[in-house]
PyMOL Python script that loads the backbone (N, CA, C, O; Angstrom):
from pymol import cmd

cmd.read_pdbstr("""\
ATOM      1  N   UNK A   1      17.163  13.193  14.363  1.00  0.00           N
ATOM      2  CA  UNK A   1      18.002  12.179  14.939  1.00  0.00           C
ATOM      3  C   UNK A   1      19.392  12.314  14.335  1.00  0.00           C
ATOM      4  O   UNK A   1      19.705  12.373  13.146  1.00  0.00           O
ATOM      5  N   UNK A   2      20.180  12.350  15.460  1.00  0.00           N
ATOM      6  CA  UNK A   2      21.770  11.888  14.916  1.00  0.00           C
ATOM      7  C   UNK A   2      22.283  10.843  14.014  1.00  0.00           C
ATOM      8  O   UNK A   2      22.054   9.649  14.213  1.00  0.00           O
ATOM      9  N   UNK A   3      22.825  11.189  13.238  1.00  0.00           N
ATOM     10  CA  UNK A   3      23.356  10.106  12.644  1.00  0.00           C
ATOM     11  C   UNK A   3      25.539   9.881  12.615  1.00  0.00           C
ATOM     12  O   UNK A   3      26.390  10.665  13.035  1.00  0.00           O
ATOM     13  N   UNK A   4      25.668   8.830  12.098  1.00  0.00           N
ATOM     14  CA  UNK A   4      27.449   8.542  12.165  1.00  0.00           C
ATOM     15  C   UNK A   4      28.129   9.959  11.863  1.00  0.00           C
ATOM     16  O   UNK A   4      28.697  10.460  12.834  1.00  0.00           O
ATOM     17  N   UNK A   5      28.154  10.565  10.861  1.00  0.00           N
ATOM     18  CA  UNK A   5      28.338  11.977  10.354  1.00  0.00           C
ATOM     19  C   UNK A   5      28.403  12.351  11.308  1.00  0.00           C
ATOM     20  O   UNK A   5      29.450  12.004  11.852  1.00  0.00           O
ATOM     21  N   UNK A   6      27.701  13.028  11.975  1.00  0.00           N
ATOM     22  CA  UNK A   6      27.183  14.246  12.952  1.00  0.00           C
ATOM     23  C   UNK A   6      28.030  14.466  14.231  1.00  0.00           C
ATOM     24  O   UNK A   6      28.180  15.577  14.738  1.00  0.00           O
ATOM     25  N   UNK A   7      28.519  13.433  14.666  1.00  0.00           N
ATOM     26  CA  UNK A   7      29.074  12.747  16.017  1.00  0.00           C
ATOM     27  C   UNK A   7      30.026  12.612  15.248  1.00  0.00           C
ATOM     28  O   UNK A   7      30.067  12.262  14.068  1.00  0.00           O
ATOM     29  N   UNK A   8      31.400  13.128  16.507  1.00  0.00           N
ATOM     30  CA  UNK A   8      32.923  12.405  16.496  1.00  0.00           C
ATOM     31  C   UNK A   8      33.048  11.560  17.943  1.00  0.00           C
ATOM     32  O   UNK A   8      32.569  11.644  19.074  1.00  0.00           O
ATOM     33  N   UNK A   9      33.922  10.751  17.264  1.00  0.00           N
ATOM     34  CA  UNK A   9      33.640   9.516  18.572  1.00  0.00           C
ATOM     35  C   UNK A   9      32.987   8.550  18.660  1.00  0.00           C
ATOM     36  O   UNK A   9      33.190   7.709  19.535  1.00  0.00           O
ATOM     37  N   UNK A  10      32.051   8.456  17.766  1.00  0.00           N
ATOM     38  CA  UNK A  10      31.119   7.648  17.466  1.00  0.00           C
ATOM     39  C   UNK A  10      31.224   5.868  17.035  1.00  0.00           C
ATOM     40  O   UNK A  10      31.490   5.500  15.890  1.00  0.00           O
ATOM     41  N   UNK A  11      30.972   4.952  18.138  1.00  0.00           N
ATOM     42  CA  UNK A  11      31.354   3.923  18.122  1.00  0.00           C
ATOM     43  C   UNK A  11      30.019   3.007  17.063  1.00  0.00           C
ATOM     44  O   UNK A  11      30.034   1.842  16.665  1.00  0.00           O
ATOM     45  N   UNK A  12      29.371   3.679  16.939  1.00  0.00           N
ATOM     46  CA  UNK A  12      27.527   3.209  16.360  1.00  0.00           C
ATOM     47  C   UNK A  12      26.450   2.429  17.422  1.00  0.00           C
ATOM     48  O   UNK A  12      25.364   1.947  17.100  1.00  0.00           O
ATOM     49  N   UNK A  13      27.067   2.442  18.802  1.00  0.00           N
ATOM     50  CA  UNK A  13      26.079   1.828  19.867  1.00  0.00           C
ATOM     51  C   UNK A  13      25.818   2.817  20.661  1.00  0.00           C
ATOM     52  O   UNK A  13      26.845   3.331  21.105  1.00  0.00           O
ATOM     53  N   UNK A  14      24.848   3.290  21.016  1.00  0.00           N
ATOM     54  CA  UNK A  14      24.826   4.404  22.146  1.00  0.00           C
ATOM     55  C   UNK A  14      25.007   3.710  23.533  1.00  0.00           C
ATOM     56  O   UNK A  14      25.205   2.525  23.800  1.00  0.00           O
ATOM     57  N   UNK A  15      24.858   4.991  24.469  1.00  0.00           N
ATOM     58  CA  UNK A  15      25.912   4.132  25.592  1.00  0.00           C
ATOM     59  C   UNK A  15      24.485   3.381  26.351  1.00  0.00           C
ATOM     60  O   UNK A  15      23.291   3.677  26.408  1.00  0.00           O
ATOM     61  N   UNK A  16      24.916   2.815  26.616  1.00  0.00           N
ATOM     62  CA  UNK A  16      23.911   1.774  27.947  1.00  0.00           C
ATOM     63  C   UNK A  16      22.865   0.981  26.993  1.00  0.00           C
ATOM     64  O   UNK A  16      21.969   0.354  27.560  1.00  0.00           O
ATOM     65  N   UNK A  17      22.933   0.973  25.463  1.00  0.00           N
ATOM     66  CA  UNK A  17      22.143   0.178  25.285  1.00  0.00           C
ATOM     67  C   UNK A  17      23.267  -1.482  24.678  1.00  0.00           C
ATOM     68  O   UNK A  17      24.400  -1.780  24.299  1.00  0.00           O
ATOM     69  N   UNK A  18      21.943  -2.073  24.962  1.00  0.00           N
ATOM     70  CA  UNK A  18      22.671  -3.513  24.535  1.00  0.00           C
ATOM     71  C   UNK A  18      22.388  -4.056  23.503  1.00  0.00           C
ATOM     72  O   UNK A  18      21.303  -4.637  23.489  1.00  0.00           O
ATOM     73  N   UNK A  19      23.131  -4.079  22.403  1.00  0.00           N
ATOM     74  CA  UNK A  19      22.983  -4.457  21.019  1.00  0.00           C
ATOM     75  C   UNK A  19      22.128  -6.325  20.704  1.00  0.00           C
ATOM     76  O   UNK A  19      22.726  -7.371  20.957  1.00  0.00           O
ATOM     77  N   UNK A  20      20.860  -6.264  20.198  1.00  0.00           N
ATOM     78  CA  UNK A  20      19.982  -7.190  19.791  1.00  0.00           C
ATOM     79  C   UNK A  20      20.295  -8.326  18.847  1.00  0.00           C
ATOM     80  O   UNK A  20      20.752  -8.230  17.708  1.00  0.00           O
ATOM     81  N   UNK A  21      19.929  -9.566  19.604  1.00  0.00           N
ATOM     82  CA  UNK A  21      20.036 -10.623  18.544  1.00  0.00           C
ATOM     83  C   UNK A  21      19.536 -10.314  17.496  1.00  0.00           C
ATOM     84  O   UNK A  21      18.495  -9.744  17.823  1.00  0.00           O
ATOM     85  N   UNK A  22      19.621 -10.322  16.168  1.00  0.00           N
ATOM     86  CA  UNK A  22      18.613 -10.088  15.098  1.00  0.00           C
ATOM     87  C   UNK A  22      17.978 -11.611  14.773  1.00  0.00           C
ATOM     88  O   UNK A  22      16.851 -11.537  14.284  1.00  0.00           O
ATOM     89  N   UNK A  23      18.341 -12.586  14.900  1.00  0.00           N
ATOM     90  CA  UNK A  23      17.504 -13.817  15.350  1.00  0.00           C
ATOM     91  C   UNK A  23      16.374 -13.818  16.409  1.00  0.00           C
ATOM     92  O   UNK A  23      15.255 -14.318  16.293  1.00  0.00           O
ATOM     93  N   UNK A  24      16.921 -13.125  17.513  1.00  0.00           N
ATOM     94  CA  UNK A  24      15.360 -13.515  18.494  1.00  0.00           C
ATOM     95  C   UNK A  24      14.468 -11.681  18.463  1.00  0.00           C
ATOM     96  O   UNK A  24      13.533 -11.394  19.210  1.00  0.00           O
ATOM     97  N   UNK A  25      15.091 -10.702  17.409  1.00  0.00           N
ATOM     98  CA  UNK A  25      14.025  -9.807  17.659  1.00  0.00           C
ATOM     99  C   UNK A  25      12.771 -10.227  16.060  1.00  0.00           C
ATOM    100  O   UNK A  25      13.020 -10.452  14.876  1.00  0.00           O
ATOM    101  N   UNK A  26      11.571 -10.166  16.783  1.00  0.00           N
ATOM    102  CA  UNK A  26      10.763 -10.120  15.156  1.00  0.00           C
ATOM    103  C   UNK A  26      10.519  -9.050  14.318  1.00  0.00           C
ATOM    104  O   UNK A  26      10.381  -9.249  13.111  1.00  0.00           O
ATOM    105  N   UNK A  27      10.454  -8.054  14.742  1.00  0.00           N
ATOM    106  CA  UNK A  27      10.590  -7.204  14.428  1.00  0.00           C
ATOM    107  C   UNK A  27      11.795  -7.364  13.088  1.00  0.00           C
ATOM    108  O   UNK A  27      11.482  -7.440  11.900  1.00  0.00           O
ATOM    109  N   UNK A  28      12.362  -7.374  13.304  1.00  0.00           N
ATOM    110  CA  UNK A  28      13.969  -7.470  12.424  1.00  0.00           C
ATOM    111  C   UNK A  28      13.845  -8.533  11.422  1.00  0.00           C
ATOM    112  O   UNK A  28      14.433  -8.417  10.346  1.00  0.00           O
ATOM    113  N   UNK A  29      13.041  -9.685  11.721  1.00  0.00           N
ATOM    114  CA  UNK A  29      12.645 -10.638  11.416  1.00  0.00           C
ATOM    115  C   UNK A  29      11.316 -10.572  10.138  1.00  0.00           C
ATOM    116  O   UNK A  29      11.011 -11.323   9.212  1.00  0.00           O
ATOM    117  N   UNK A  30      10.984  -9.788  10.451  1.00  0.00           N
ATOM    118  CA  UNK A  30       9.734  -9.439   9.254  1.00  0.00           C
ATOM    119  C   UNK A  30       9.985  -8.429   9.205  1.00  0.00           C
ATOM    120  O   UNK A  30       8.938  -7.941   8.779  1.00  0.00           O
ATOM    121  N   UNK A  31      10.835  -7.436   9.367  1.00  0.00           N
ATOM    122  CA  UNK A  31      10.678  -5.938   8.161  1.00  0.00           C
ATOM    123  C   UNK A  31      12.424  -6.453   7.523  1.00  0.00           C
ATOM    124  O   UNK A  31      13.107  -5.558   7.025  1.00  0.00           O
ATOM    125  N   UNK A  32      12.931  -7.704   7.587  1.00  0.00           N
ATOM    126  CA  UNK A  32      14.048  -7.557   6.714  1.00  0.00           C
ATOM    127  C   UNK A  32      14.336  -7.893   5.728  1.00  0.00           C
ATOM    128  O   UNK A  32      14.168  -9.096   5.524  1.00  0.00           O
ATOM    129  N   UNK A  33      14.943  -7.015   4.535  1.00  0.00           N
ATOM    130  CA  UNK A  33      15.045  -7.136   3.362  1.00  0.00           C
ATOM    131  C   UNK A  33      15.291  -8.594   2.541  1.00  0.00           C
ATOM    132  O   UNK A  33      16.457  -8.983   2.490  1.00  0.00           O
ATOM    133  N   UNK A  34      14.327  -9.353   1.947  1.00  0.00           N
ATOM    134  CA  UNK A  34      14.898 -10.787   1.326  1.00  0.00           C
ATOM    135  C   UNK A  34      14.810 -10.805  -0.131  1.00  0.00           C
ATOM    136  O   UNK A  34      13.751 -10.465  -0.658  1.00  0.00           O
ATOM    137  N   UNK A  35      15.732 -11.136  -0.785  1.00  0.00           N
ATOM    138  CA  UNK A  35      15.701 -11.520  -1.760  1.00  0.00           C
ATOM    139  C   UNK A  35      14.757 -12.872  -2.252  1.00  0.00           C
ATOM    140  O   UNK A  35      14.735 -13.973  -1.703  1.00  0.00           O
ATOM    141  N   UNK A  36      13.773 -12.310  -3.797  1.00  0.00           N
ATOM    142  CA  UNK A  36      13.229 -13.717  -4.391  1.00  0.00           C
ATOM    143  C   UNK A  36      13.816 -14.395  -5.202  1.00  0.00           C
ATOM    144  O   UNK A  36      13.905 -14.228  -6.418  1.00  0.00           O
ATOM    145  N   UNK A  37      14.315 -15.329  -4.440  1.00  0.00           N
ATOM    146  CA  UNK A  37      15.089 -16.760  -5.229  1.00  0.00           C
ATOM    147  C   UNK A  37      13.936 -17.369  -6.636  1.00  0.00           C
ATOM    148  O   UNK A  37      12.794 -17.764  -6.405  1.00  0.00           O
ATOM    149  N   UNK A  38      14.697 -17.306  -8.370  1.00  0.00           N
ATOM    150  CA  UNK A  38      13.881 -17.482  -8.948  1.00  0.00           C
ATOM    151  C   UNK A  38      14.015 -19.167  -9.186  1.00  0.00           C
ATOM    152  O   UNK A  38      15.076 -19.785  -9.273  1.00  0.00           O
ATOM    153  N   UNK A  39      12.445 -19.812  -9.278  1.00  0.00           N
ATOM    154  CA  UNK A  39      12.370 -21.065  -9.661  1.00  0.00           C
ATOM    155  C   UNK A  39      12.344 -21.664 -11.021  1.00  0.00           C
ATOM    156  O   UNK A  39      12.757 -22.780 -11.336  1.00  0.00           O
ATOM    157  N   UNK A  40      11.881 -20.899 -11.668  1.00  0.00           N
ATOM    158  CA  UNK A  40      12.021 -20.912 -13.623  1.00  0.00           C
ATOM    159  C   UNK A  40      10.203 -21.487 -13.355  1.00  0.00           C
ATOM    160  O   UNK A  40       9.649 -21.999 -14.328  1.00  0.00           O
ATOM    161  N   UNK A  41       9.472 -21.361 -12.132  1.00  0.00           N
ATOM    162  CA  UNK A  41       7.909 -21.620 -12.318  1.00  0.00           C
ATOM    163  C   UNK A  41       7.188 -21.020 -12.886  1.00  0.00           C
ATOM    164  O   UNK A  41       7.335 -19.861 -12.499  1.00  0.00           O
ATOM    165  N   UNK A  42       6.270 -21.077 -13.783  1.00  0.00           N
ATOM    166  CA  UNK A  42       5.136 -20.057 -14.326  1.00  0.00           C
ATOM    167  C   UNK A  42       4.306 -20.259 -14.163  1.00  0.00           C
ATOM    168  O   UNK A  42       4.146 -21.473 -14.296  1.00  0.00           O
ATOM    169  N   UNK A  43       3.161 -19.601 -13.808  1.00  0.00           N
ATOM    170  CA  UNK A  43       1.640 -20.153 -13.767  1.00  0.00           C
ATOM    171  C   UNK A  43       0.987 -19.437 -14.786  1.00  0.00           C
ATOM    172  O   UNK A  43       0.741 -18.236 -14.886  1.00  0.00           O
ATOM    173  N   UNK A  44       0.694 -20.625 -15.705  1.00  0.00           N
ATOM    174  CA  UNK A  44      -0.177 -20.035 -17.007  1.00  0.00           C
ATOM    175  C   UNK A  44      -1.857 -20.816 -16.521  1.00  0.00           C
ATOM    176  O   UNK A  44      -2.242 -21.960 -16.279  1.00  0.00           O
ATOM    177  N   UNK A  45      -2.412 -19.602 -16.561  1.00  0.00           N
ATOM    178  CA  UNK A  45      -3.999 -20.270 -16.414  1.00  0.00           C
ATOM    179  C   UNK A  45      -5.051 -20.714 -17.151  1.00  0.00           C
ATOM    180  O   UNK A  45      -5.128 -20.634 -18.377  1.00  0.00           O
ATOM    181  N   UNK A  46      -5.835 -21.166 -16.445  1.00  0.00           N
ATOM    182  CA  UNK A  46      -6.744 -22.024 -18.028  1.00  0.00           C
ATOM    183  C   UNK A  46      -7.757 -21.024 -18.431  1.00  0.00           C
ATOM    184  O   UNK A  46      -8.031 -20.026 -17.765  1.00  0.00           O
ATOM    185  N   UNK A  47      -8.299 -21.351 -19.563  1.00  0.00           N
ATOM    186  CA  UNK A  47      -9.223 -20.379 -20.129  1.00  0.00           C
ATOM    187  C   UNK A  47     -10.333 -19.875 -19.500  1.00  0.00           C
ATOM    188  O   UNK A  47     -10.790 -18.739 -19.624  1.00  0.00           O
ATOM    189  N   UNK A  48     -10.804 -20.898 -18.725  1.00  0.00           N
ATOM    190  CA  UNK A  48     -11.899 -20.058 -17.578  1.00  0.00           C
ATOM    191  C   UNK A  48     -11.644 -19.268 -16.631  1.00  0.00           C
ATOM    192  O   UNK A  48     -12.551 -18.662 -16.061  1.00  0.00           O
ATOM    193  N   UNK A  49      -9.902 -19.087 -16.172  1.00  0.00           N
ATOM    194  CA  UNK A  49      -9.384 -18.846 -15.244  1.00  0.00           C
ATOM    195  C   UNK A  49      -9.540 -17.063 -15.597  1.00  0.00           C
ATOM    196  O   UNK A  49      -9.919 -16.119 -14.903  1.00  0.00           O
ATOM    197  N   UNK A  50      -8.911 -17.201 -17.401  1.00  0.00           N
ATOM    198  CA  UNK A  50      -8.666 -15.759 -17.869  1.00  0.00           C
ATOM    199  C   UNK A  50      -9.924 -15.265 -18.102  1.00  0.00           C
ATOM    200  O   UNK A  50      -9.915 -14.038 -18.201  1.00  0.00           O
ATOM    201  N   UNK A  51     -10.921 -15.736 -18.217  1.00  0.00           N
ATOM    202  CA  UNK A  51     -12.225 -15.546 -19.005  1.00  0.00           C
ATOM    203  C   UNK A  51     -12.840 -15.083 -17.114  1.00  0.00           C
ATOM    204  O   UNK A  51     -13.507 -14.049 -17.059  1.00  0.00           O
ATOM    205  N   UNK A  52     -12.670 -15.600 -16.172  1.00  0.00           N
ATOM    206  CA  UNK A  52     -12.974 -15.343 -14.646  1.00  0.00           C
ATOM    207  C   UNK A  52     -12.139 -13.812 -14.676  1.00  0.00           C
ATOM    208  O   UNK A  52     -12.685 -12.760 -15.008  1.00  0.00           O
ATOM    209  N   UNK A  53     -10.840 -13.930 -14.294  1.00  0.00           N
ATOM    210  CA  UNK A  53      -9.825 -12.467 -14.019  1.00  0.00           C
ATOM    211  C   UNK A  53     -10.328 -11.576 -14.905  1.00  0.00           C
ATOM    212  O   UNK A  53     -10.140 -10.447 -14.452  1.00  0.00           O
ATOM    213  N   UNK A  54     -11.057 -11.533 -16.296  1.00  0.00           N
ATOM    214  CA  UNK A  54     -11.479 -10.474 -16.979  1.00  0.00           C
ATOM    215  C   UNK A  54     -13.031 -10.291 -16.291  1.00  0.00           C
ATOM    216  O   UNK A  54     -13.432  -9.130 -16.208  1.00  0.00           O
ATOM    217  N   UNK A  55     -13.629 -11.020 -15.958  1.00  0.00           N
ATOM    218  CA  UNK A  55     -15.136 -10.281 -15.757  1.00  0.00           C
ATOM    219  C   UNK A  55     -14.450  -9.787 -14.581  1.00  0.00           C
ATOM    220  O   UNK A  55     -14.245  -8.574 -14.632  1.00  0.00           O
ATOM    221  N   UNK A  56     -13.986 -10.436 -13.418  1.00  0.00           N
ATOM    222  CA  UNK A  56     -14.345  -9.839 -12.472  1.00  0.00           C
ATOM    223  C   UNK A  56     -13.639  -8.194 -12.673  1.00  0.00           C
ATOM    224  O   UNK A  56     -14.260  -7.268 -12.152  1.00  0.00           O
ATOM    225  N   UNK A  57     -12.074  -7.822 -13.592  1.00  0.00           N
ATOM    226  CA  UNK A  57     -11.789  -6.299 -13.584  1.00  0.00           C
ATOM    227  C   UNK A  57     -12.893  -5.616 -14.491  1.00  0.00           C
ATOM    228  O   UNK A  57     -13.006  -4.391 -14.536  1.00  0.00           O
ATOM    229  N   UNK A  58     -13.515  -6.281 -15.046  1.00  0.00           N
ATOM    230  CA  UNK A  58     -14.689  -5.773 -15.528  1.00  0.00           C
ATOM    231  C   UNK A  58     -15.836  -4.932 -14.476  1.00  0.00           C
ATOM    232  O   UNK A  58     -16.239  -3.771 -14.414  1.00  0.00           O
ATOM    233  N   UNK A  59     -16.043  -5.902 -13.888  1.00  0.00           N
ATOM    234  CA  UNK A  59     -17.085  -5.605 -12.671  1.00  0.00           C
ATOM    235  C   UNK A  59     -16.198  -4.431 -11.757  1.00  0.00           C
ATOM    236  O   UNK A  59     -16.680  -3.347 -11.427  1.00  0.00           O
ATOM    237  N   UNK A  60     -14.986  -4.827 -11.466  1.00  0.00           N
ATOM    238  CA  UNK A  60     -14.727  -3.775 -10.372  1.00  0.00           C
ATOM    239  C   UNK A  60     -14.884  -2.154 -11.062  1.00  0.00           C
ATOM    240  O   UNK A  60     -15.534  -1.254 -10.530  1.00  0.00           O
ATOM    241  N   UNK A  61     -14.011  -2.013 -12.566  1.00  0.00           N
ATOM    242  CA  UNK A  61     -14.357  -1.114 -13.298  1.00  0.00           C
ATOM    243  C   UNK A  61     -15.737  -0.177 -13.279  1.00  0.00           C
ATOM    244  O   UNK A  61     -15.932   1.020 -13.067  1.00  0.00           O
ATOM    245  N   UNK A  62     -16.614  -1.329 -13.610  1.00  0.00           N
ATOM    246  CA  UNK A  62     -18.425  -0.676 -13.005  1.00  0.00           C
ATOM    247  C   UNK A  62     -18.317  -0.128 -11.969  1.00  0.00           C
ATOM    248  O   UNK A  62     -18.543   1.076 -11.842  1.00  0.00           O
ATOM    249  N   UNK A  63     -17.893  -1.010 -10.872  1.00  0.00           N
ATOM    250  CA  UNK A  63     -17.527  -0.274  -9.633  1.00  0.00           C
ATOM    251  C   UNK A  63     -17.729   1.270  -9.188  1.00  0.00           C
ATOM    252  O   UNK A  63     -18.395   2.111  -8.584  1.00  0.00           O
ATOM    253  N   UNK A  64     -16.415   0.894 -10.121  1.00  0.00           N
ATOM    254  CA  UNK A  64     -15.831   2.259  -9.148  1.00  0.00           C
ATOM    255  C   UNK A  64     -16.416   3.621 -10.533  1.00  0.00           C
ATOM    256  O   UNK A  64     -16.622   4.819 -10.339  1.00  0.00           O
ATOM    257  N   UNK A  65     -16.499   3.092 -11.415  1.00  0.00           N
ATOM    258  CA  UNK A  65     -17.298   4.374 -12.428  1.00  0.00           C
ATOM    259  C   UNK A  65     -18.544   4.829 -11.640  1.00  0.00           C
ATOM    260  O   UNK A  65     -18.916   6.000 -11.572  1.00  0.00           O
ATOM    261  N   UNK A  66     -19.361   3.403 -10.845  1.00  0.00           N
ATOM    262  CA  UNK A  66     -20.848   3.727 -10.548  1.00  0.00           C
ATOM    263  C   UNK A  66     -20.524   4.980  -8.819  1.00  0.00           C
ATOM    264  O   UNK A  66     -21.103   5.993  -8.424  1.00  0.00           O
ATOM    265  N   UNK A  67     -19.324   4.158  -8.269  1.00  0.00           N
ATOM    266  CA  UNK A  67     -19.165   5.038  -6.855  1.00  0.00           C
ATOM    267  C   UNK A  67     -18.427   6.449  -7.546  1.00  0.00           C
ATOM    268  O   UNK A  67     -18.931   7.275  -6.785  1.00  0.00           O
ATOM    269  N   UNK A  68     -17.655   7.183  -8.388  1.00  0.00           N
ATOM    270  CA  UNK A  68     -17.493   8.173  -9.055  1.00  0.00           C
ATOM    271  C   UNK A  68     -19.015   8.883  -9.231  1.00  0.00           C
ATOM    272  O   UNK A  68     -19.168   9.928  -8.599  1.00  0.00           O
ATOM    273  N   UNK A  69     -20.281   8.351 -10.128  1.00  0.00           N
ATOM    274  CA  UNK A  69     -20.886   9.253 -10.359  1.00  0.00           C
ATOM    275  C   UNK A  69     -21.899   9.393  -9.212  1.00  0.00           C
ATOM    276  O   UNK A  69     -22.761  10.272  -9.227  1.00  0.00           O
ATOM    277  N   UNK A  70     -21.775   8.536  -8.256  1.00  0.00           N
ATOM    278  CA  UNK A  70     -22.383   8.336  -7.228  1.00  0.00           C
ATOM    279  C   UNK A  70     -22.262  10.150  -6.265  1.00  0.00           C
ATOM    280  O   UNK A  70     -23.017  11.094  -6.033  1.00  0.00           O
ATOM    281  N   UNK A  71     -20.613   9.704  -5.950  1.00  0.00           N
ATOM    282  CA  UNK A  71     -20.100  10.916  -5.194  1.00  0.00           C
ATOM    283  C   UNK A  71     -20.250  12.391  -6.098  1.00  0.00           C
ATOM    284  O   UNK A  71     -20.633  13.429  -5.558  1.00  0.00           O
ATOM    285  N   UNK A  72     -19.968  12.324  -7.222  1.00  0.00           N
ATOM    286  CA  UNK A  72     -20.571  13.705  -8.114  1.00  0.00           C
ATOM    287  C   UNK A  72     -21.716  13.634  -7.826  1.00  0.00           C
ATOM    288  O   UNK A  72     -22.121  14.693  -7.345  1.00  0.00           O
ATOM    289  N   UNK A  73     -22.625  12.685  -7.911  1.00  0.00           N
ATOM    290  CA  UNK A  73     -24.442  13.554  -7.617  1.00  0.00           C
ATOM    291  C   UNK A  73     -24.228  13.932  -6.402  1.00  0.00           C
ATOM    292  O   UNK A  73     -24.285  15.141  -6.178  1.00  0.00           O
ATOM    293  N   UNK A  74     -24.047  13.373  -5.741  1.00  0.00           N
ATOM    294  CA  UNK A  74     -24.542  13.417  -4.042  1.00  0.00           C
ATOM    295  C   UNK A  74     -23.668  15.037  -3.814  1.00  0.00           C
ATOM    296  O   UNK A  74     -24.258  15.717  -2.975  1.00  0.00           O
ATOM    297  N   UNK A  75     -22.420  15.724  -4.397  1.00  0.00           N
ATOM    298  CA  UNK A  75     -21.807  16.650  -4.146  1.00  0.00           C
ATOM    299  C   UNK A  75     -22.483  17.315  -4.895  1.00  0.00           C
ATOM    300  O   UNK A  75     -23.070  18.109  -4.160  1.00  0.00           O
ATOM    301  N   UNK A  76     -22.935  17.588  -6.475  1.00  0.00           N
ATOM    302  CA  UNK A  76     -23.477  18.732  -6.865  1.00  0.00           C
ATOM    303  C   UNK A  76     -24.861  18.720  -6.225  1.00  0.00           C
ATOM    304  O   UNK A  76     -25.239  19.891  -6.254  1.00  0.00           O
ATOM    305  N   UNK A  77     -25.994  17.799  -5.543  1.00  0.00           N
ATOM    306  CA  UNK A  77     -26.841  18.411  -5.100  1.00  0.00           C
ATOM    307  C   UNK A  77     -27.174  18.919  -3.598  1.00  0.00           C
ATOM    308  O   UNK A  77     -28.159  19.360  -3.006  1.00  0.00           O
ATOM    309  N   UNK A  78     -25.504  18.547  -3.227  1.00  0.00           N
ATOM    310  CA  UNK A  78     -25.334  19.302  -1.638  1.00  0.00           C
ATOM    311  C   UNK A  78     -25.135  21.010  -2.045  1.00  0.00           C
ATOM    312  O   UNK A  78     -25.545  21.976  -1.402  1.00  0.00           O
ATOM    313  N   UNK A  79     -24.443  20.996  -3.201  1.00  0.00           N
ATOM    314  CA  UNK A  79     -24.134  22.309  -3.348  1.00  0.00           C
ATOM    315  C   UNK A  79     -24.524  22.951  -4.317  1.00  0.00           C
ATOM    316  O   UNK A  79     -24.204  24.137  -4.404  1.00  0.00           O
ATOM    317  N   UNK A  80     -25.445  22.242  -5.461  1.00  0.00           N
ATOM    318  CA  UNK A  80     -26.504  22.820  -5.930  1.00  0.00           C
ATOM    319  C   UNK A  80     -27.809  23.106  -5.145  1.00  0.00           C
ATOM    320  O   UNK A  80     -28.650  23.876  -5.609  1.00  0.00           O
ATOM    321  N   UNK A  81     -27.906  22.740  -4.446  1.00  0.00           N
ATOM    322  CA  UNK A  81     -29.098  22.605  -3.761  1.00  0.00           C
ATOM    323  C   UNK A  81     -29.230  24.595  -2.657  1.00  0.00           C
ATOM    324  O   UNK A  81     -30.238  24.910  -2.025  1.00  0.00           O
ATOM    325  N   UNK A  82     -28.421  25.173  -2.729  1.00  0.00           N
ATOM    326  CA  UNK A  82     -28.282  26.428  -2.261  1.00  0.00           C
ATOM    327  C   UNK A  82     -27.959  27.600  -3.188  1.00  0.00           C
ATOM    328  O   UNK A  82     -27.616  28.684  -2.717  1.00  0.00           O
ATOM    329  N   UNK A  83     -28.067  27.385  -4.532  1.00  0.00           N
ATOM    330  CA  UNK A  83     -28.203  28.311  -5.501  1.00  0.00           C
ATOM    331  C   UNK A  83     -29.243  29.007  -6.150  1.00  0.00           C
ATOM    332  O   UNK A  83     -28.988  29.960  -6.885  1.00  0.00           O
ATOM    333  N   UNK A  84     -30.544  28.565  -5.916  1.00  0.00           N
ATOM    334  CA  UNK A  84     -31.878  29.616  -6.123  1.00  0.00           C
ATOM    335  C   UNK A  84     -31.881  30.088  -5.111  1.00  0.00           C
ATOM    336  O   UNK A  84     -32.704  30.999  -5.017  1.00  0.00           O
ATOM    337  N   UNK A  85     -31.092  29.814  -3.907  1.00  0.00           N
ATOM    338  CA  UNK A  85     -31.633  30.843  -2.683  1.00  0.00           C
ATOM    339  C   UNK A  85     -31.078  32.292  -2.868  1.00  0.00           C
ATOM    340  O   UNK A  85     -31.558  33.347  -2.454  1.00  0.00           O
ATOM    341  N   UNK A  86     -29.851  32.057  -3.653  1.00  0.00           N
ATOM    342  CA  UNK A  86     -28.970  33.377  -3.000  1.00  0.00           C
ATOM    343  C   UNK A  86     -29.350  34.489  -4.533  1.00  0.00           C
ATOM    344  O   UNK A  86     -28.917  35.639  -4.463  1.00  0.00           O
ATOM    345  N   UNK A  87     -30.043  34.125  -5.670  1.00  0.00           N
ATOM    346  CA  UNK A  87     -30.730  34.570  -6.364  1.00  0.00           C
ATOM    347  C   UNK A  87     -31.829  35.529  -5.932  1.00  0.00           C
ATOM    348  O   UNK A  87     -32.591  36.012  -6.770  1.00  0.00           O
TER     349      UNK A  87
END
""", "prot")
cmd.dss("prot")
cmd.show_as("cartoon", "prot")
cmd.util.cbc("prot")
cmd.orient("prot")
């Protein structure tokens, strides 16, 4: 795609199109850049809250260690599984 550079003459509208409210497109409307206004809020949580957020990265941890050795077995005995033959 062309860009301002590339083109002399270049007004930045191509011809026949008609330049968009950026109010009534949504598009424009949700992919546009906003700044986060800070409130000075913090959310400090209570002890069951932290004592909750640790098991559960705990658990996901198991997780994904148990789906890791999961996918290693299931791959070395797809492809172990054809090595006394060729013996």
């Amino acid at each position: 795609m062309l860009d301002k550079g590339q083109i002399k003459d270049w007004d930045g509208t191509p011809e026949g199109a008609e330049p968009k409210d950026a109010k009534t497109d949504i598009a424009s409307m949700i992919m546009a850049p906003r700044e986060a206004l800070p409130t000075g809020e913090r959310v400090i949580l209570t002890p069951e809250q932290v004592h909750a957020r640790k098991r559960r990265g705990q658990w996901m941890a198991l997780a994904l260690v148990a789906f890791v050795i999961l996918v290693f077995v299931l791959t070395m005995s797809k492809v172990g599984g054809g090595v006394p033959e060729r013996m």
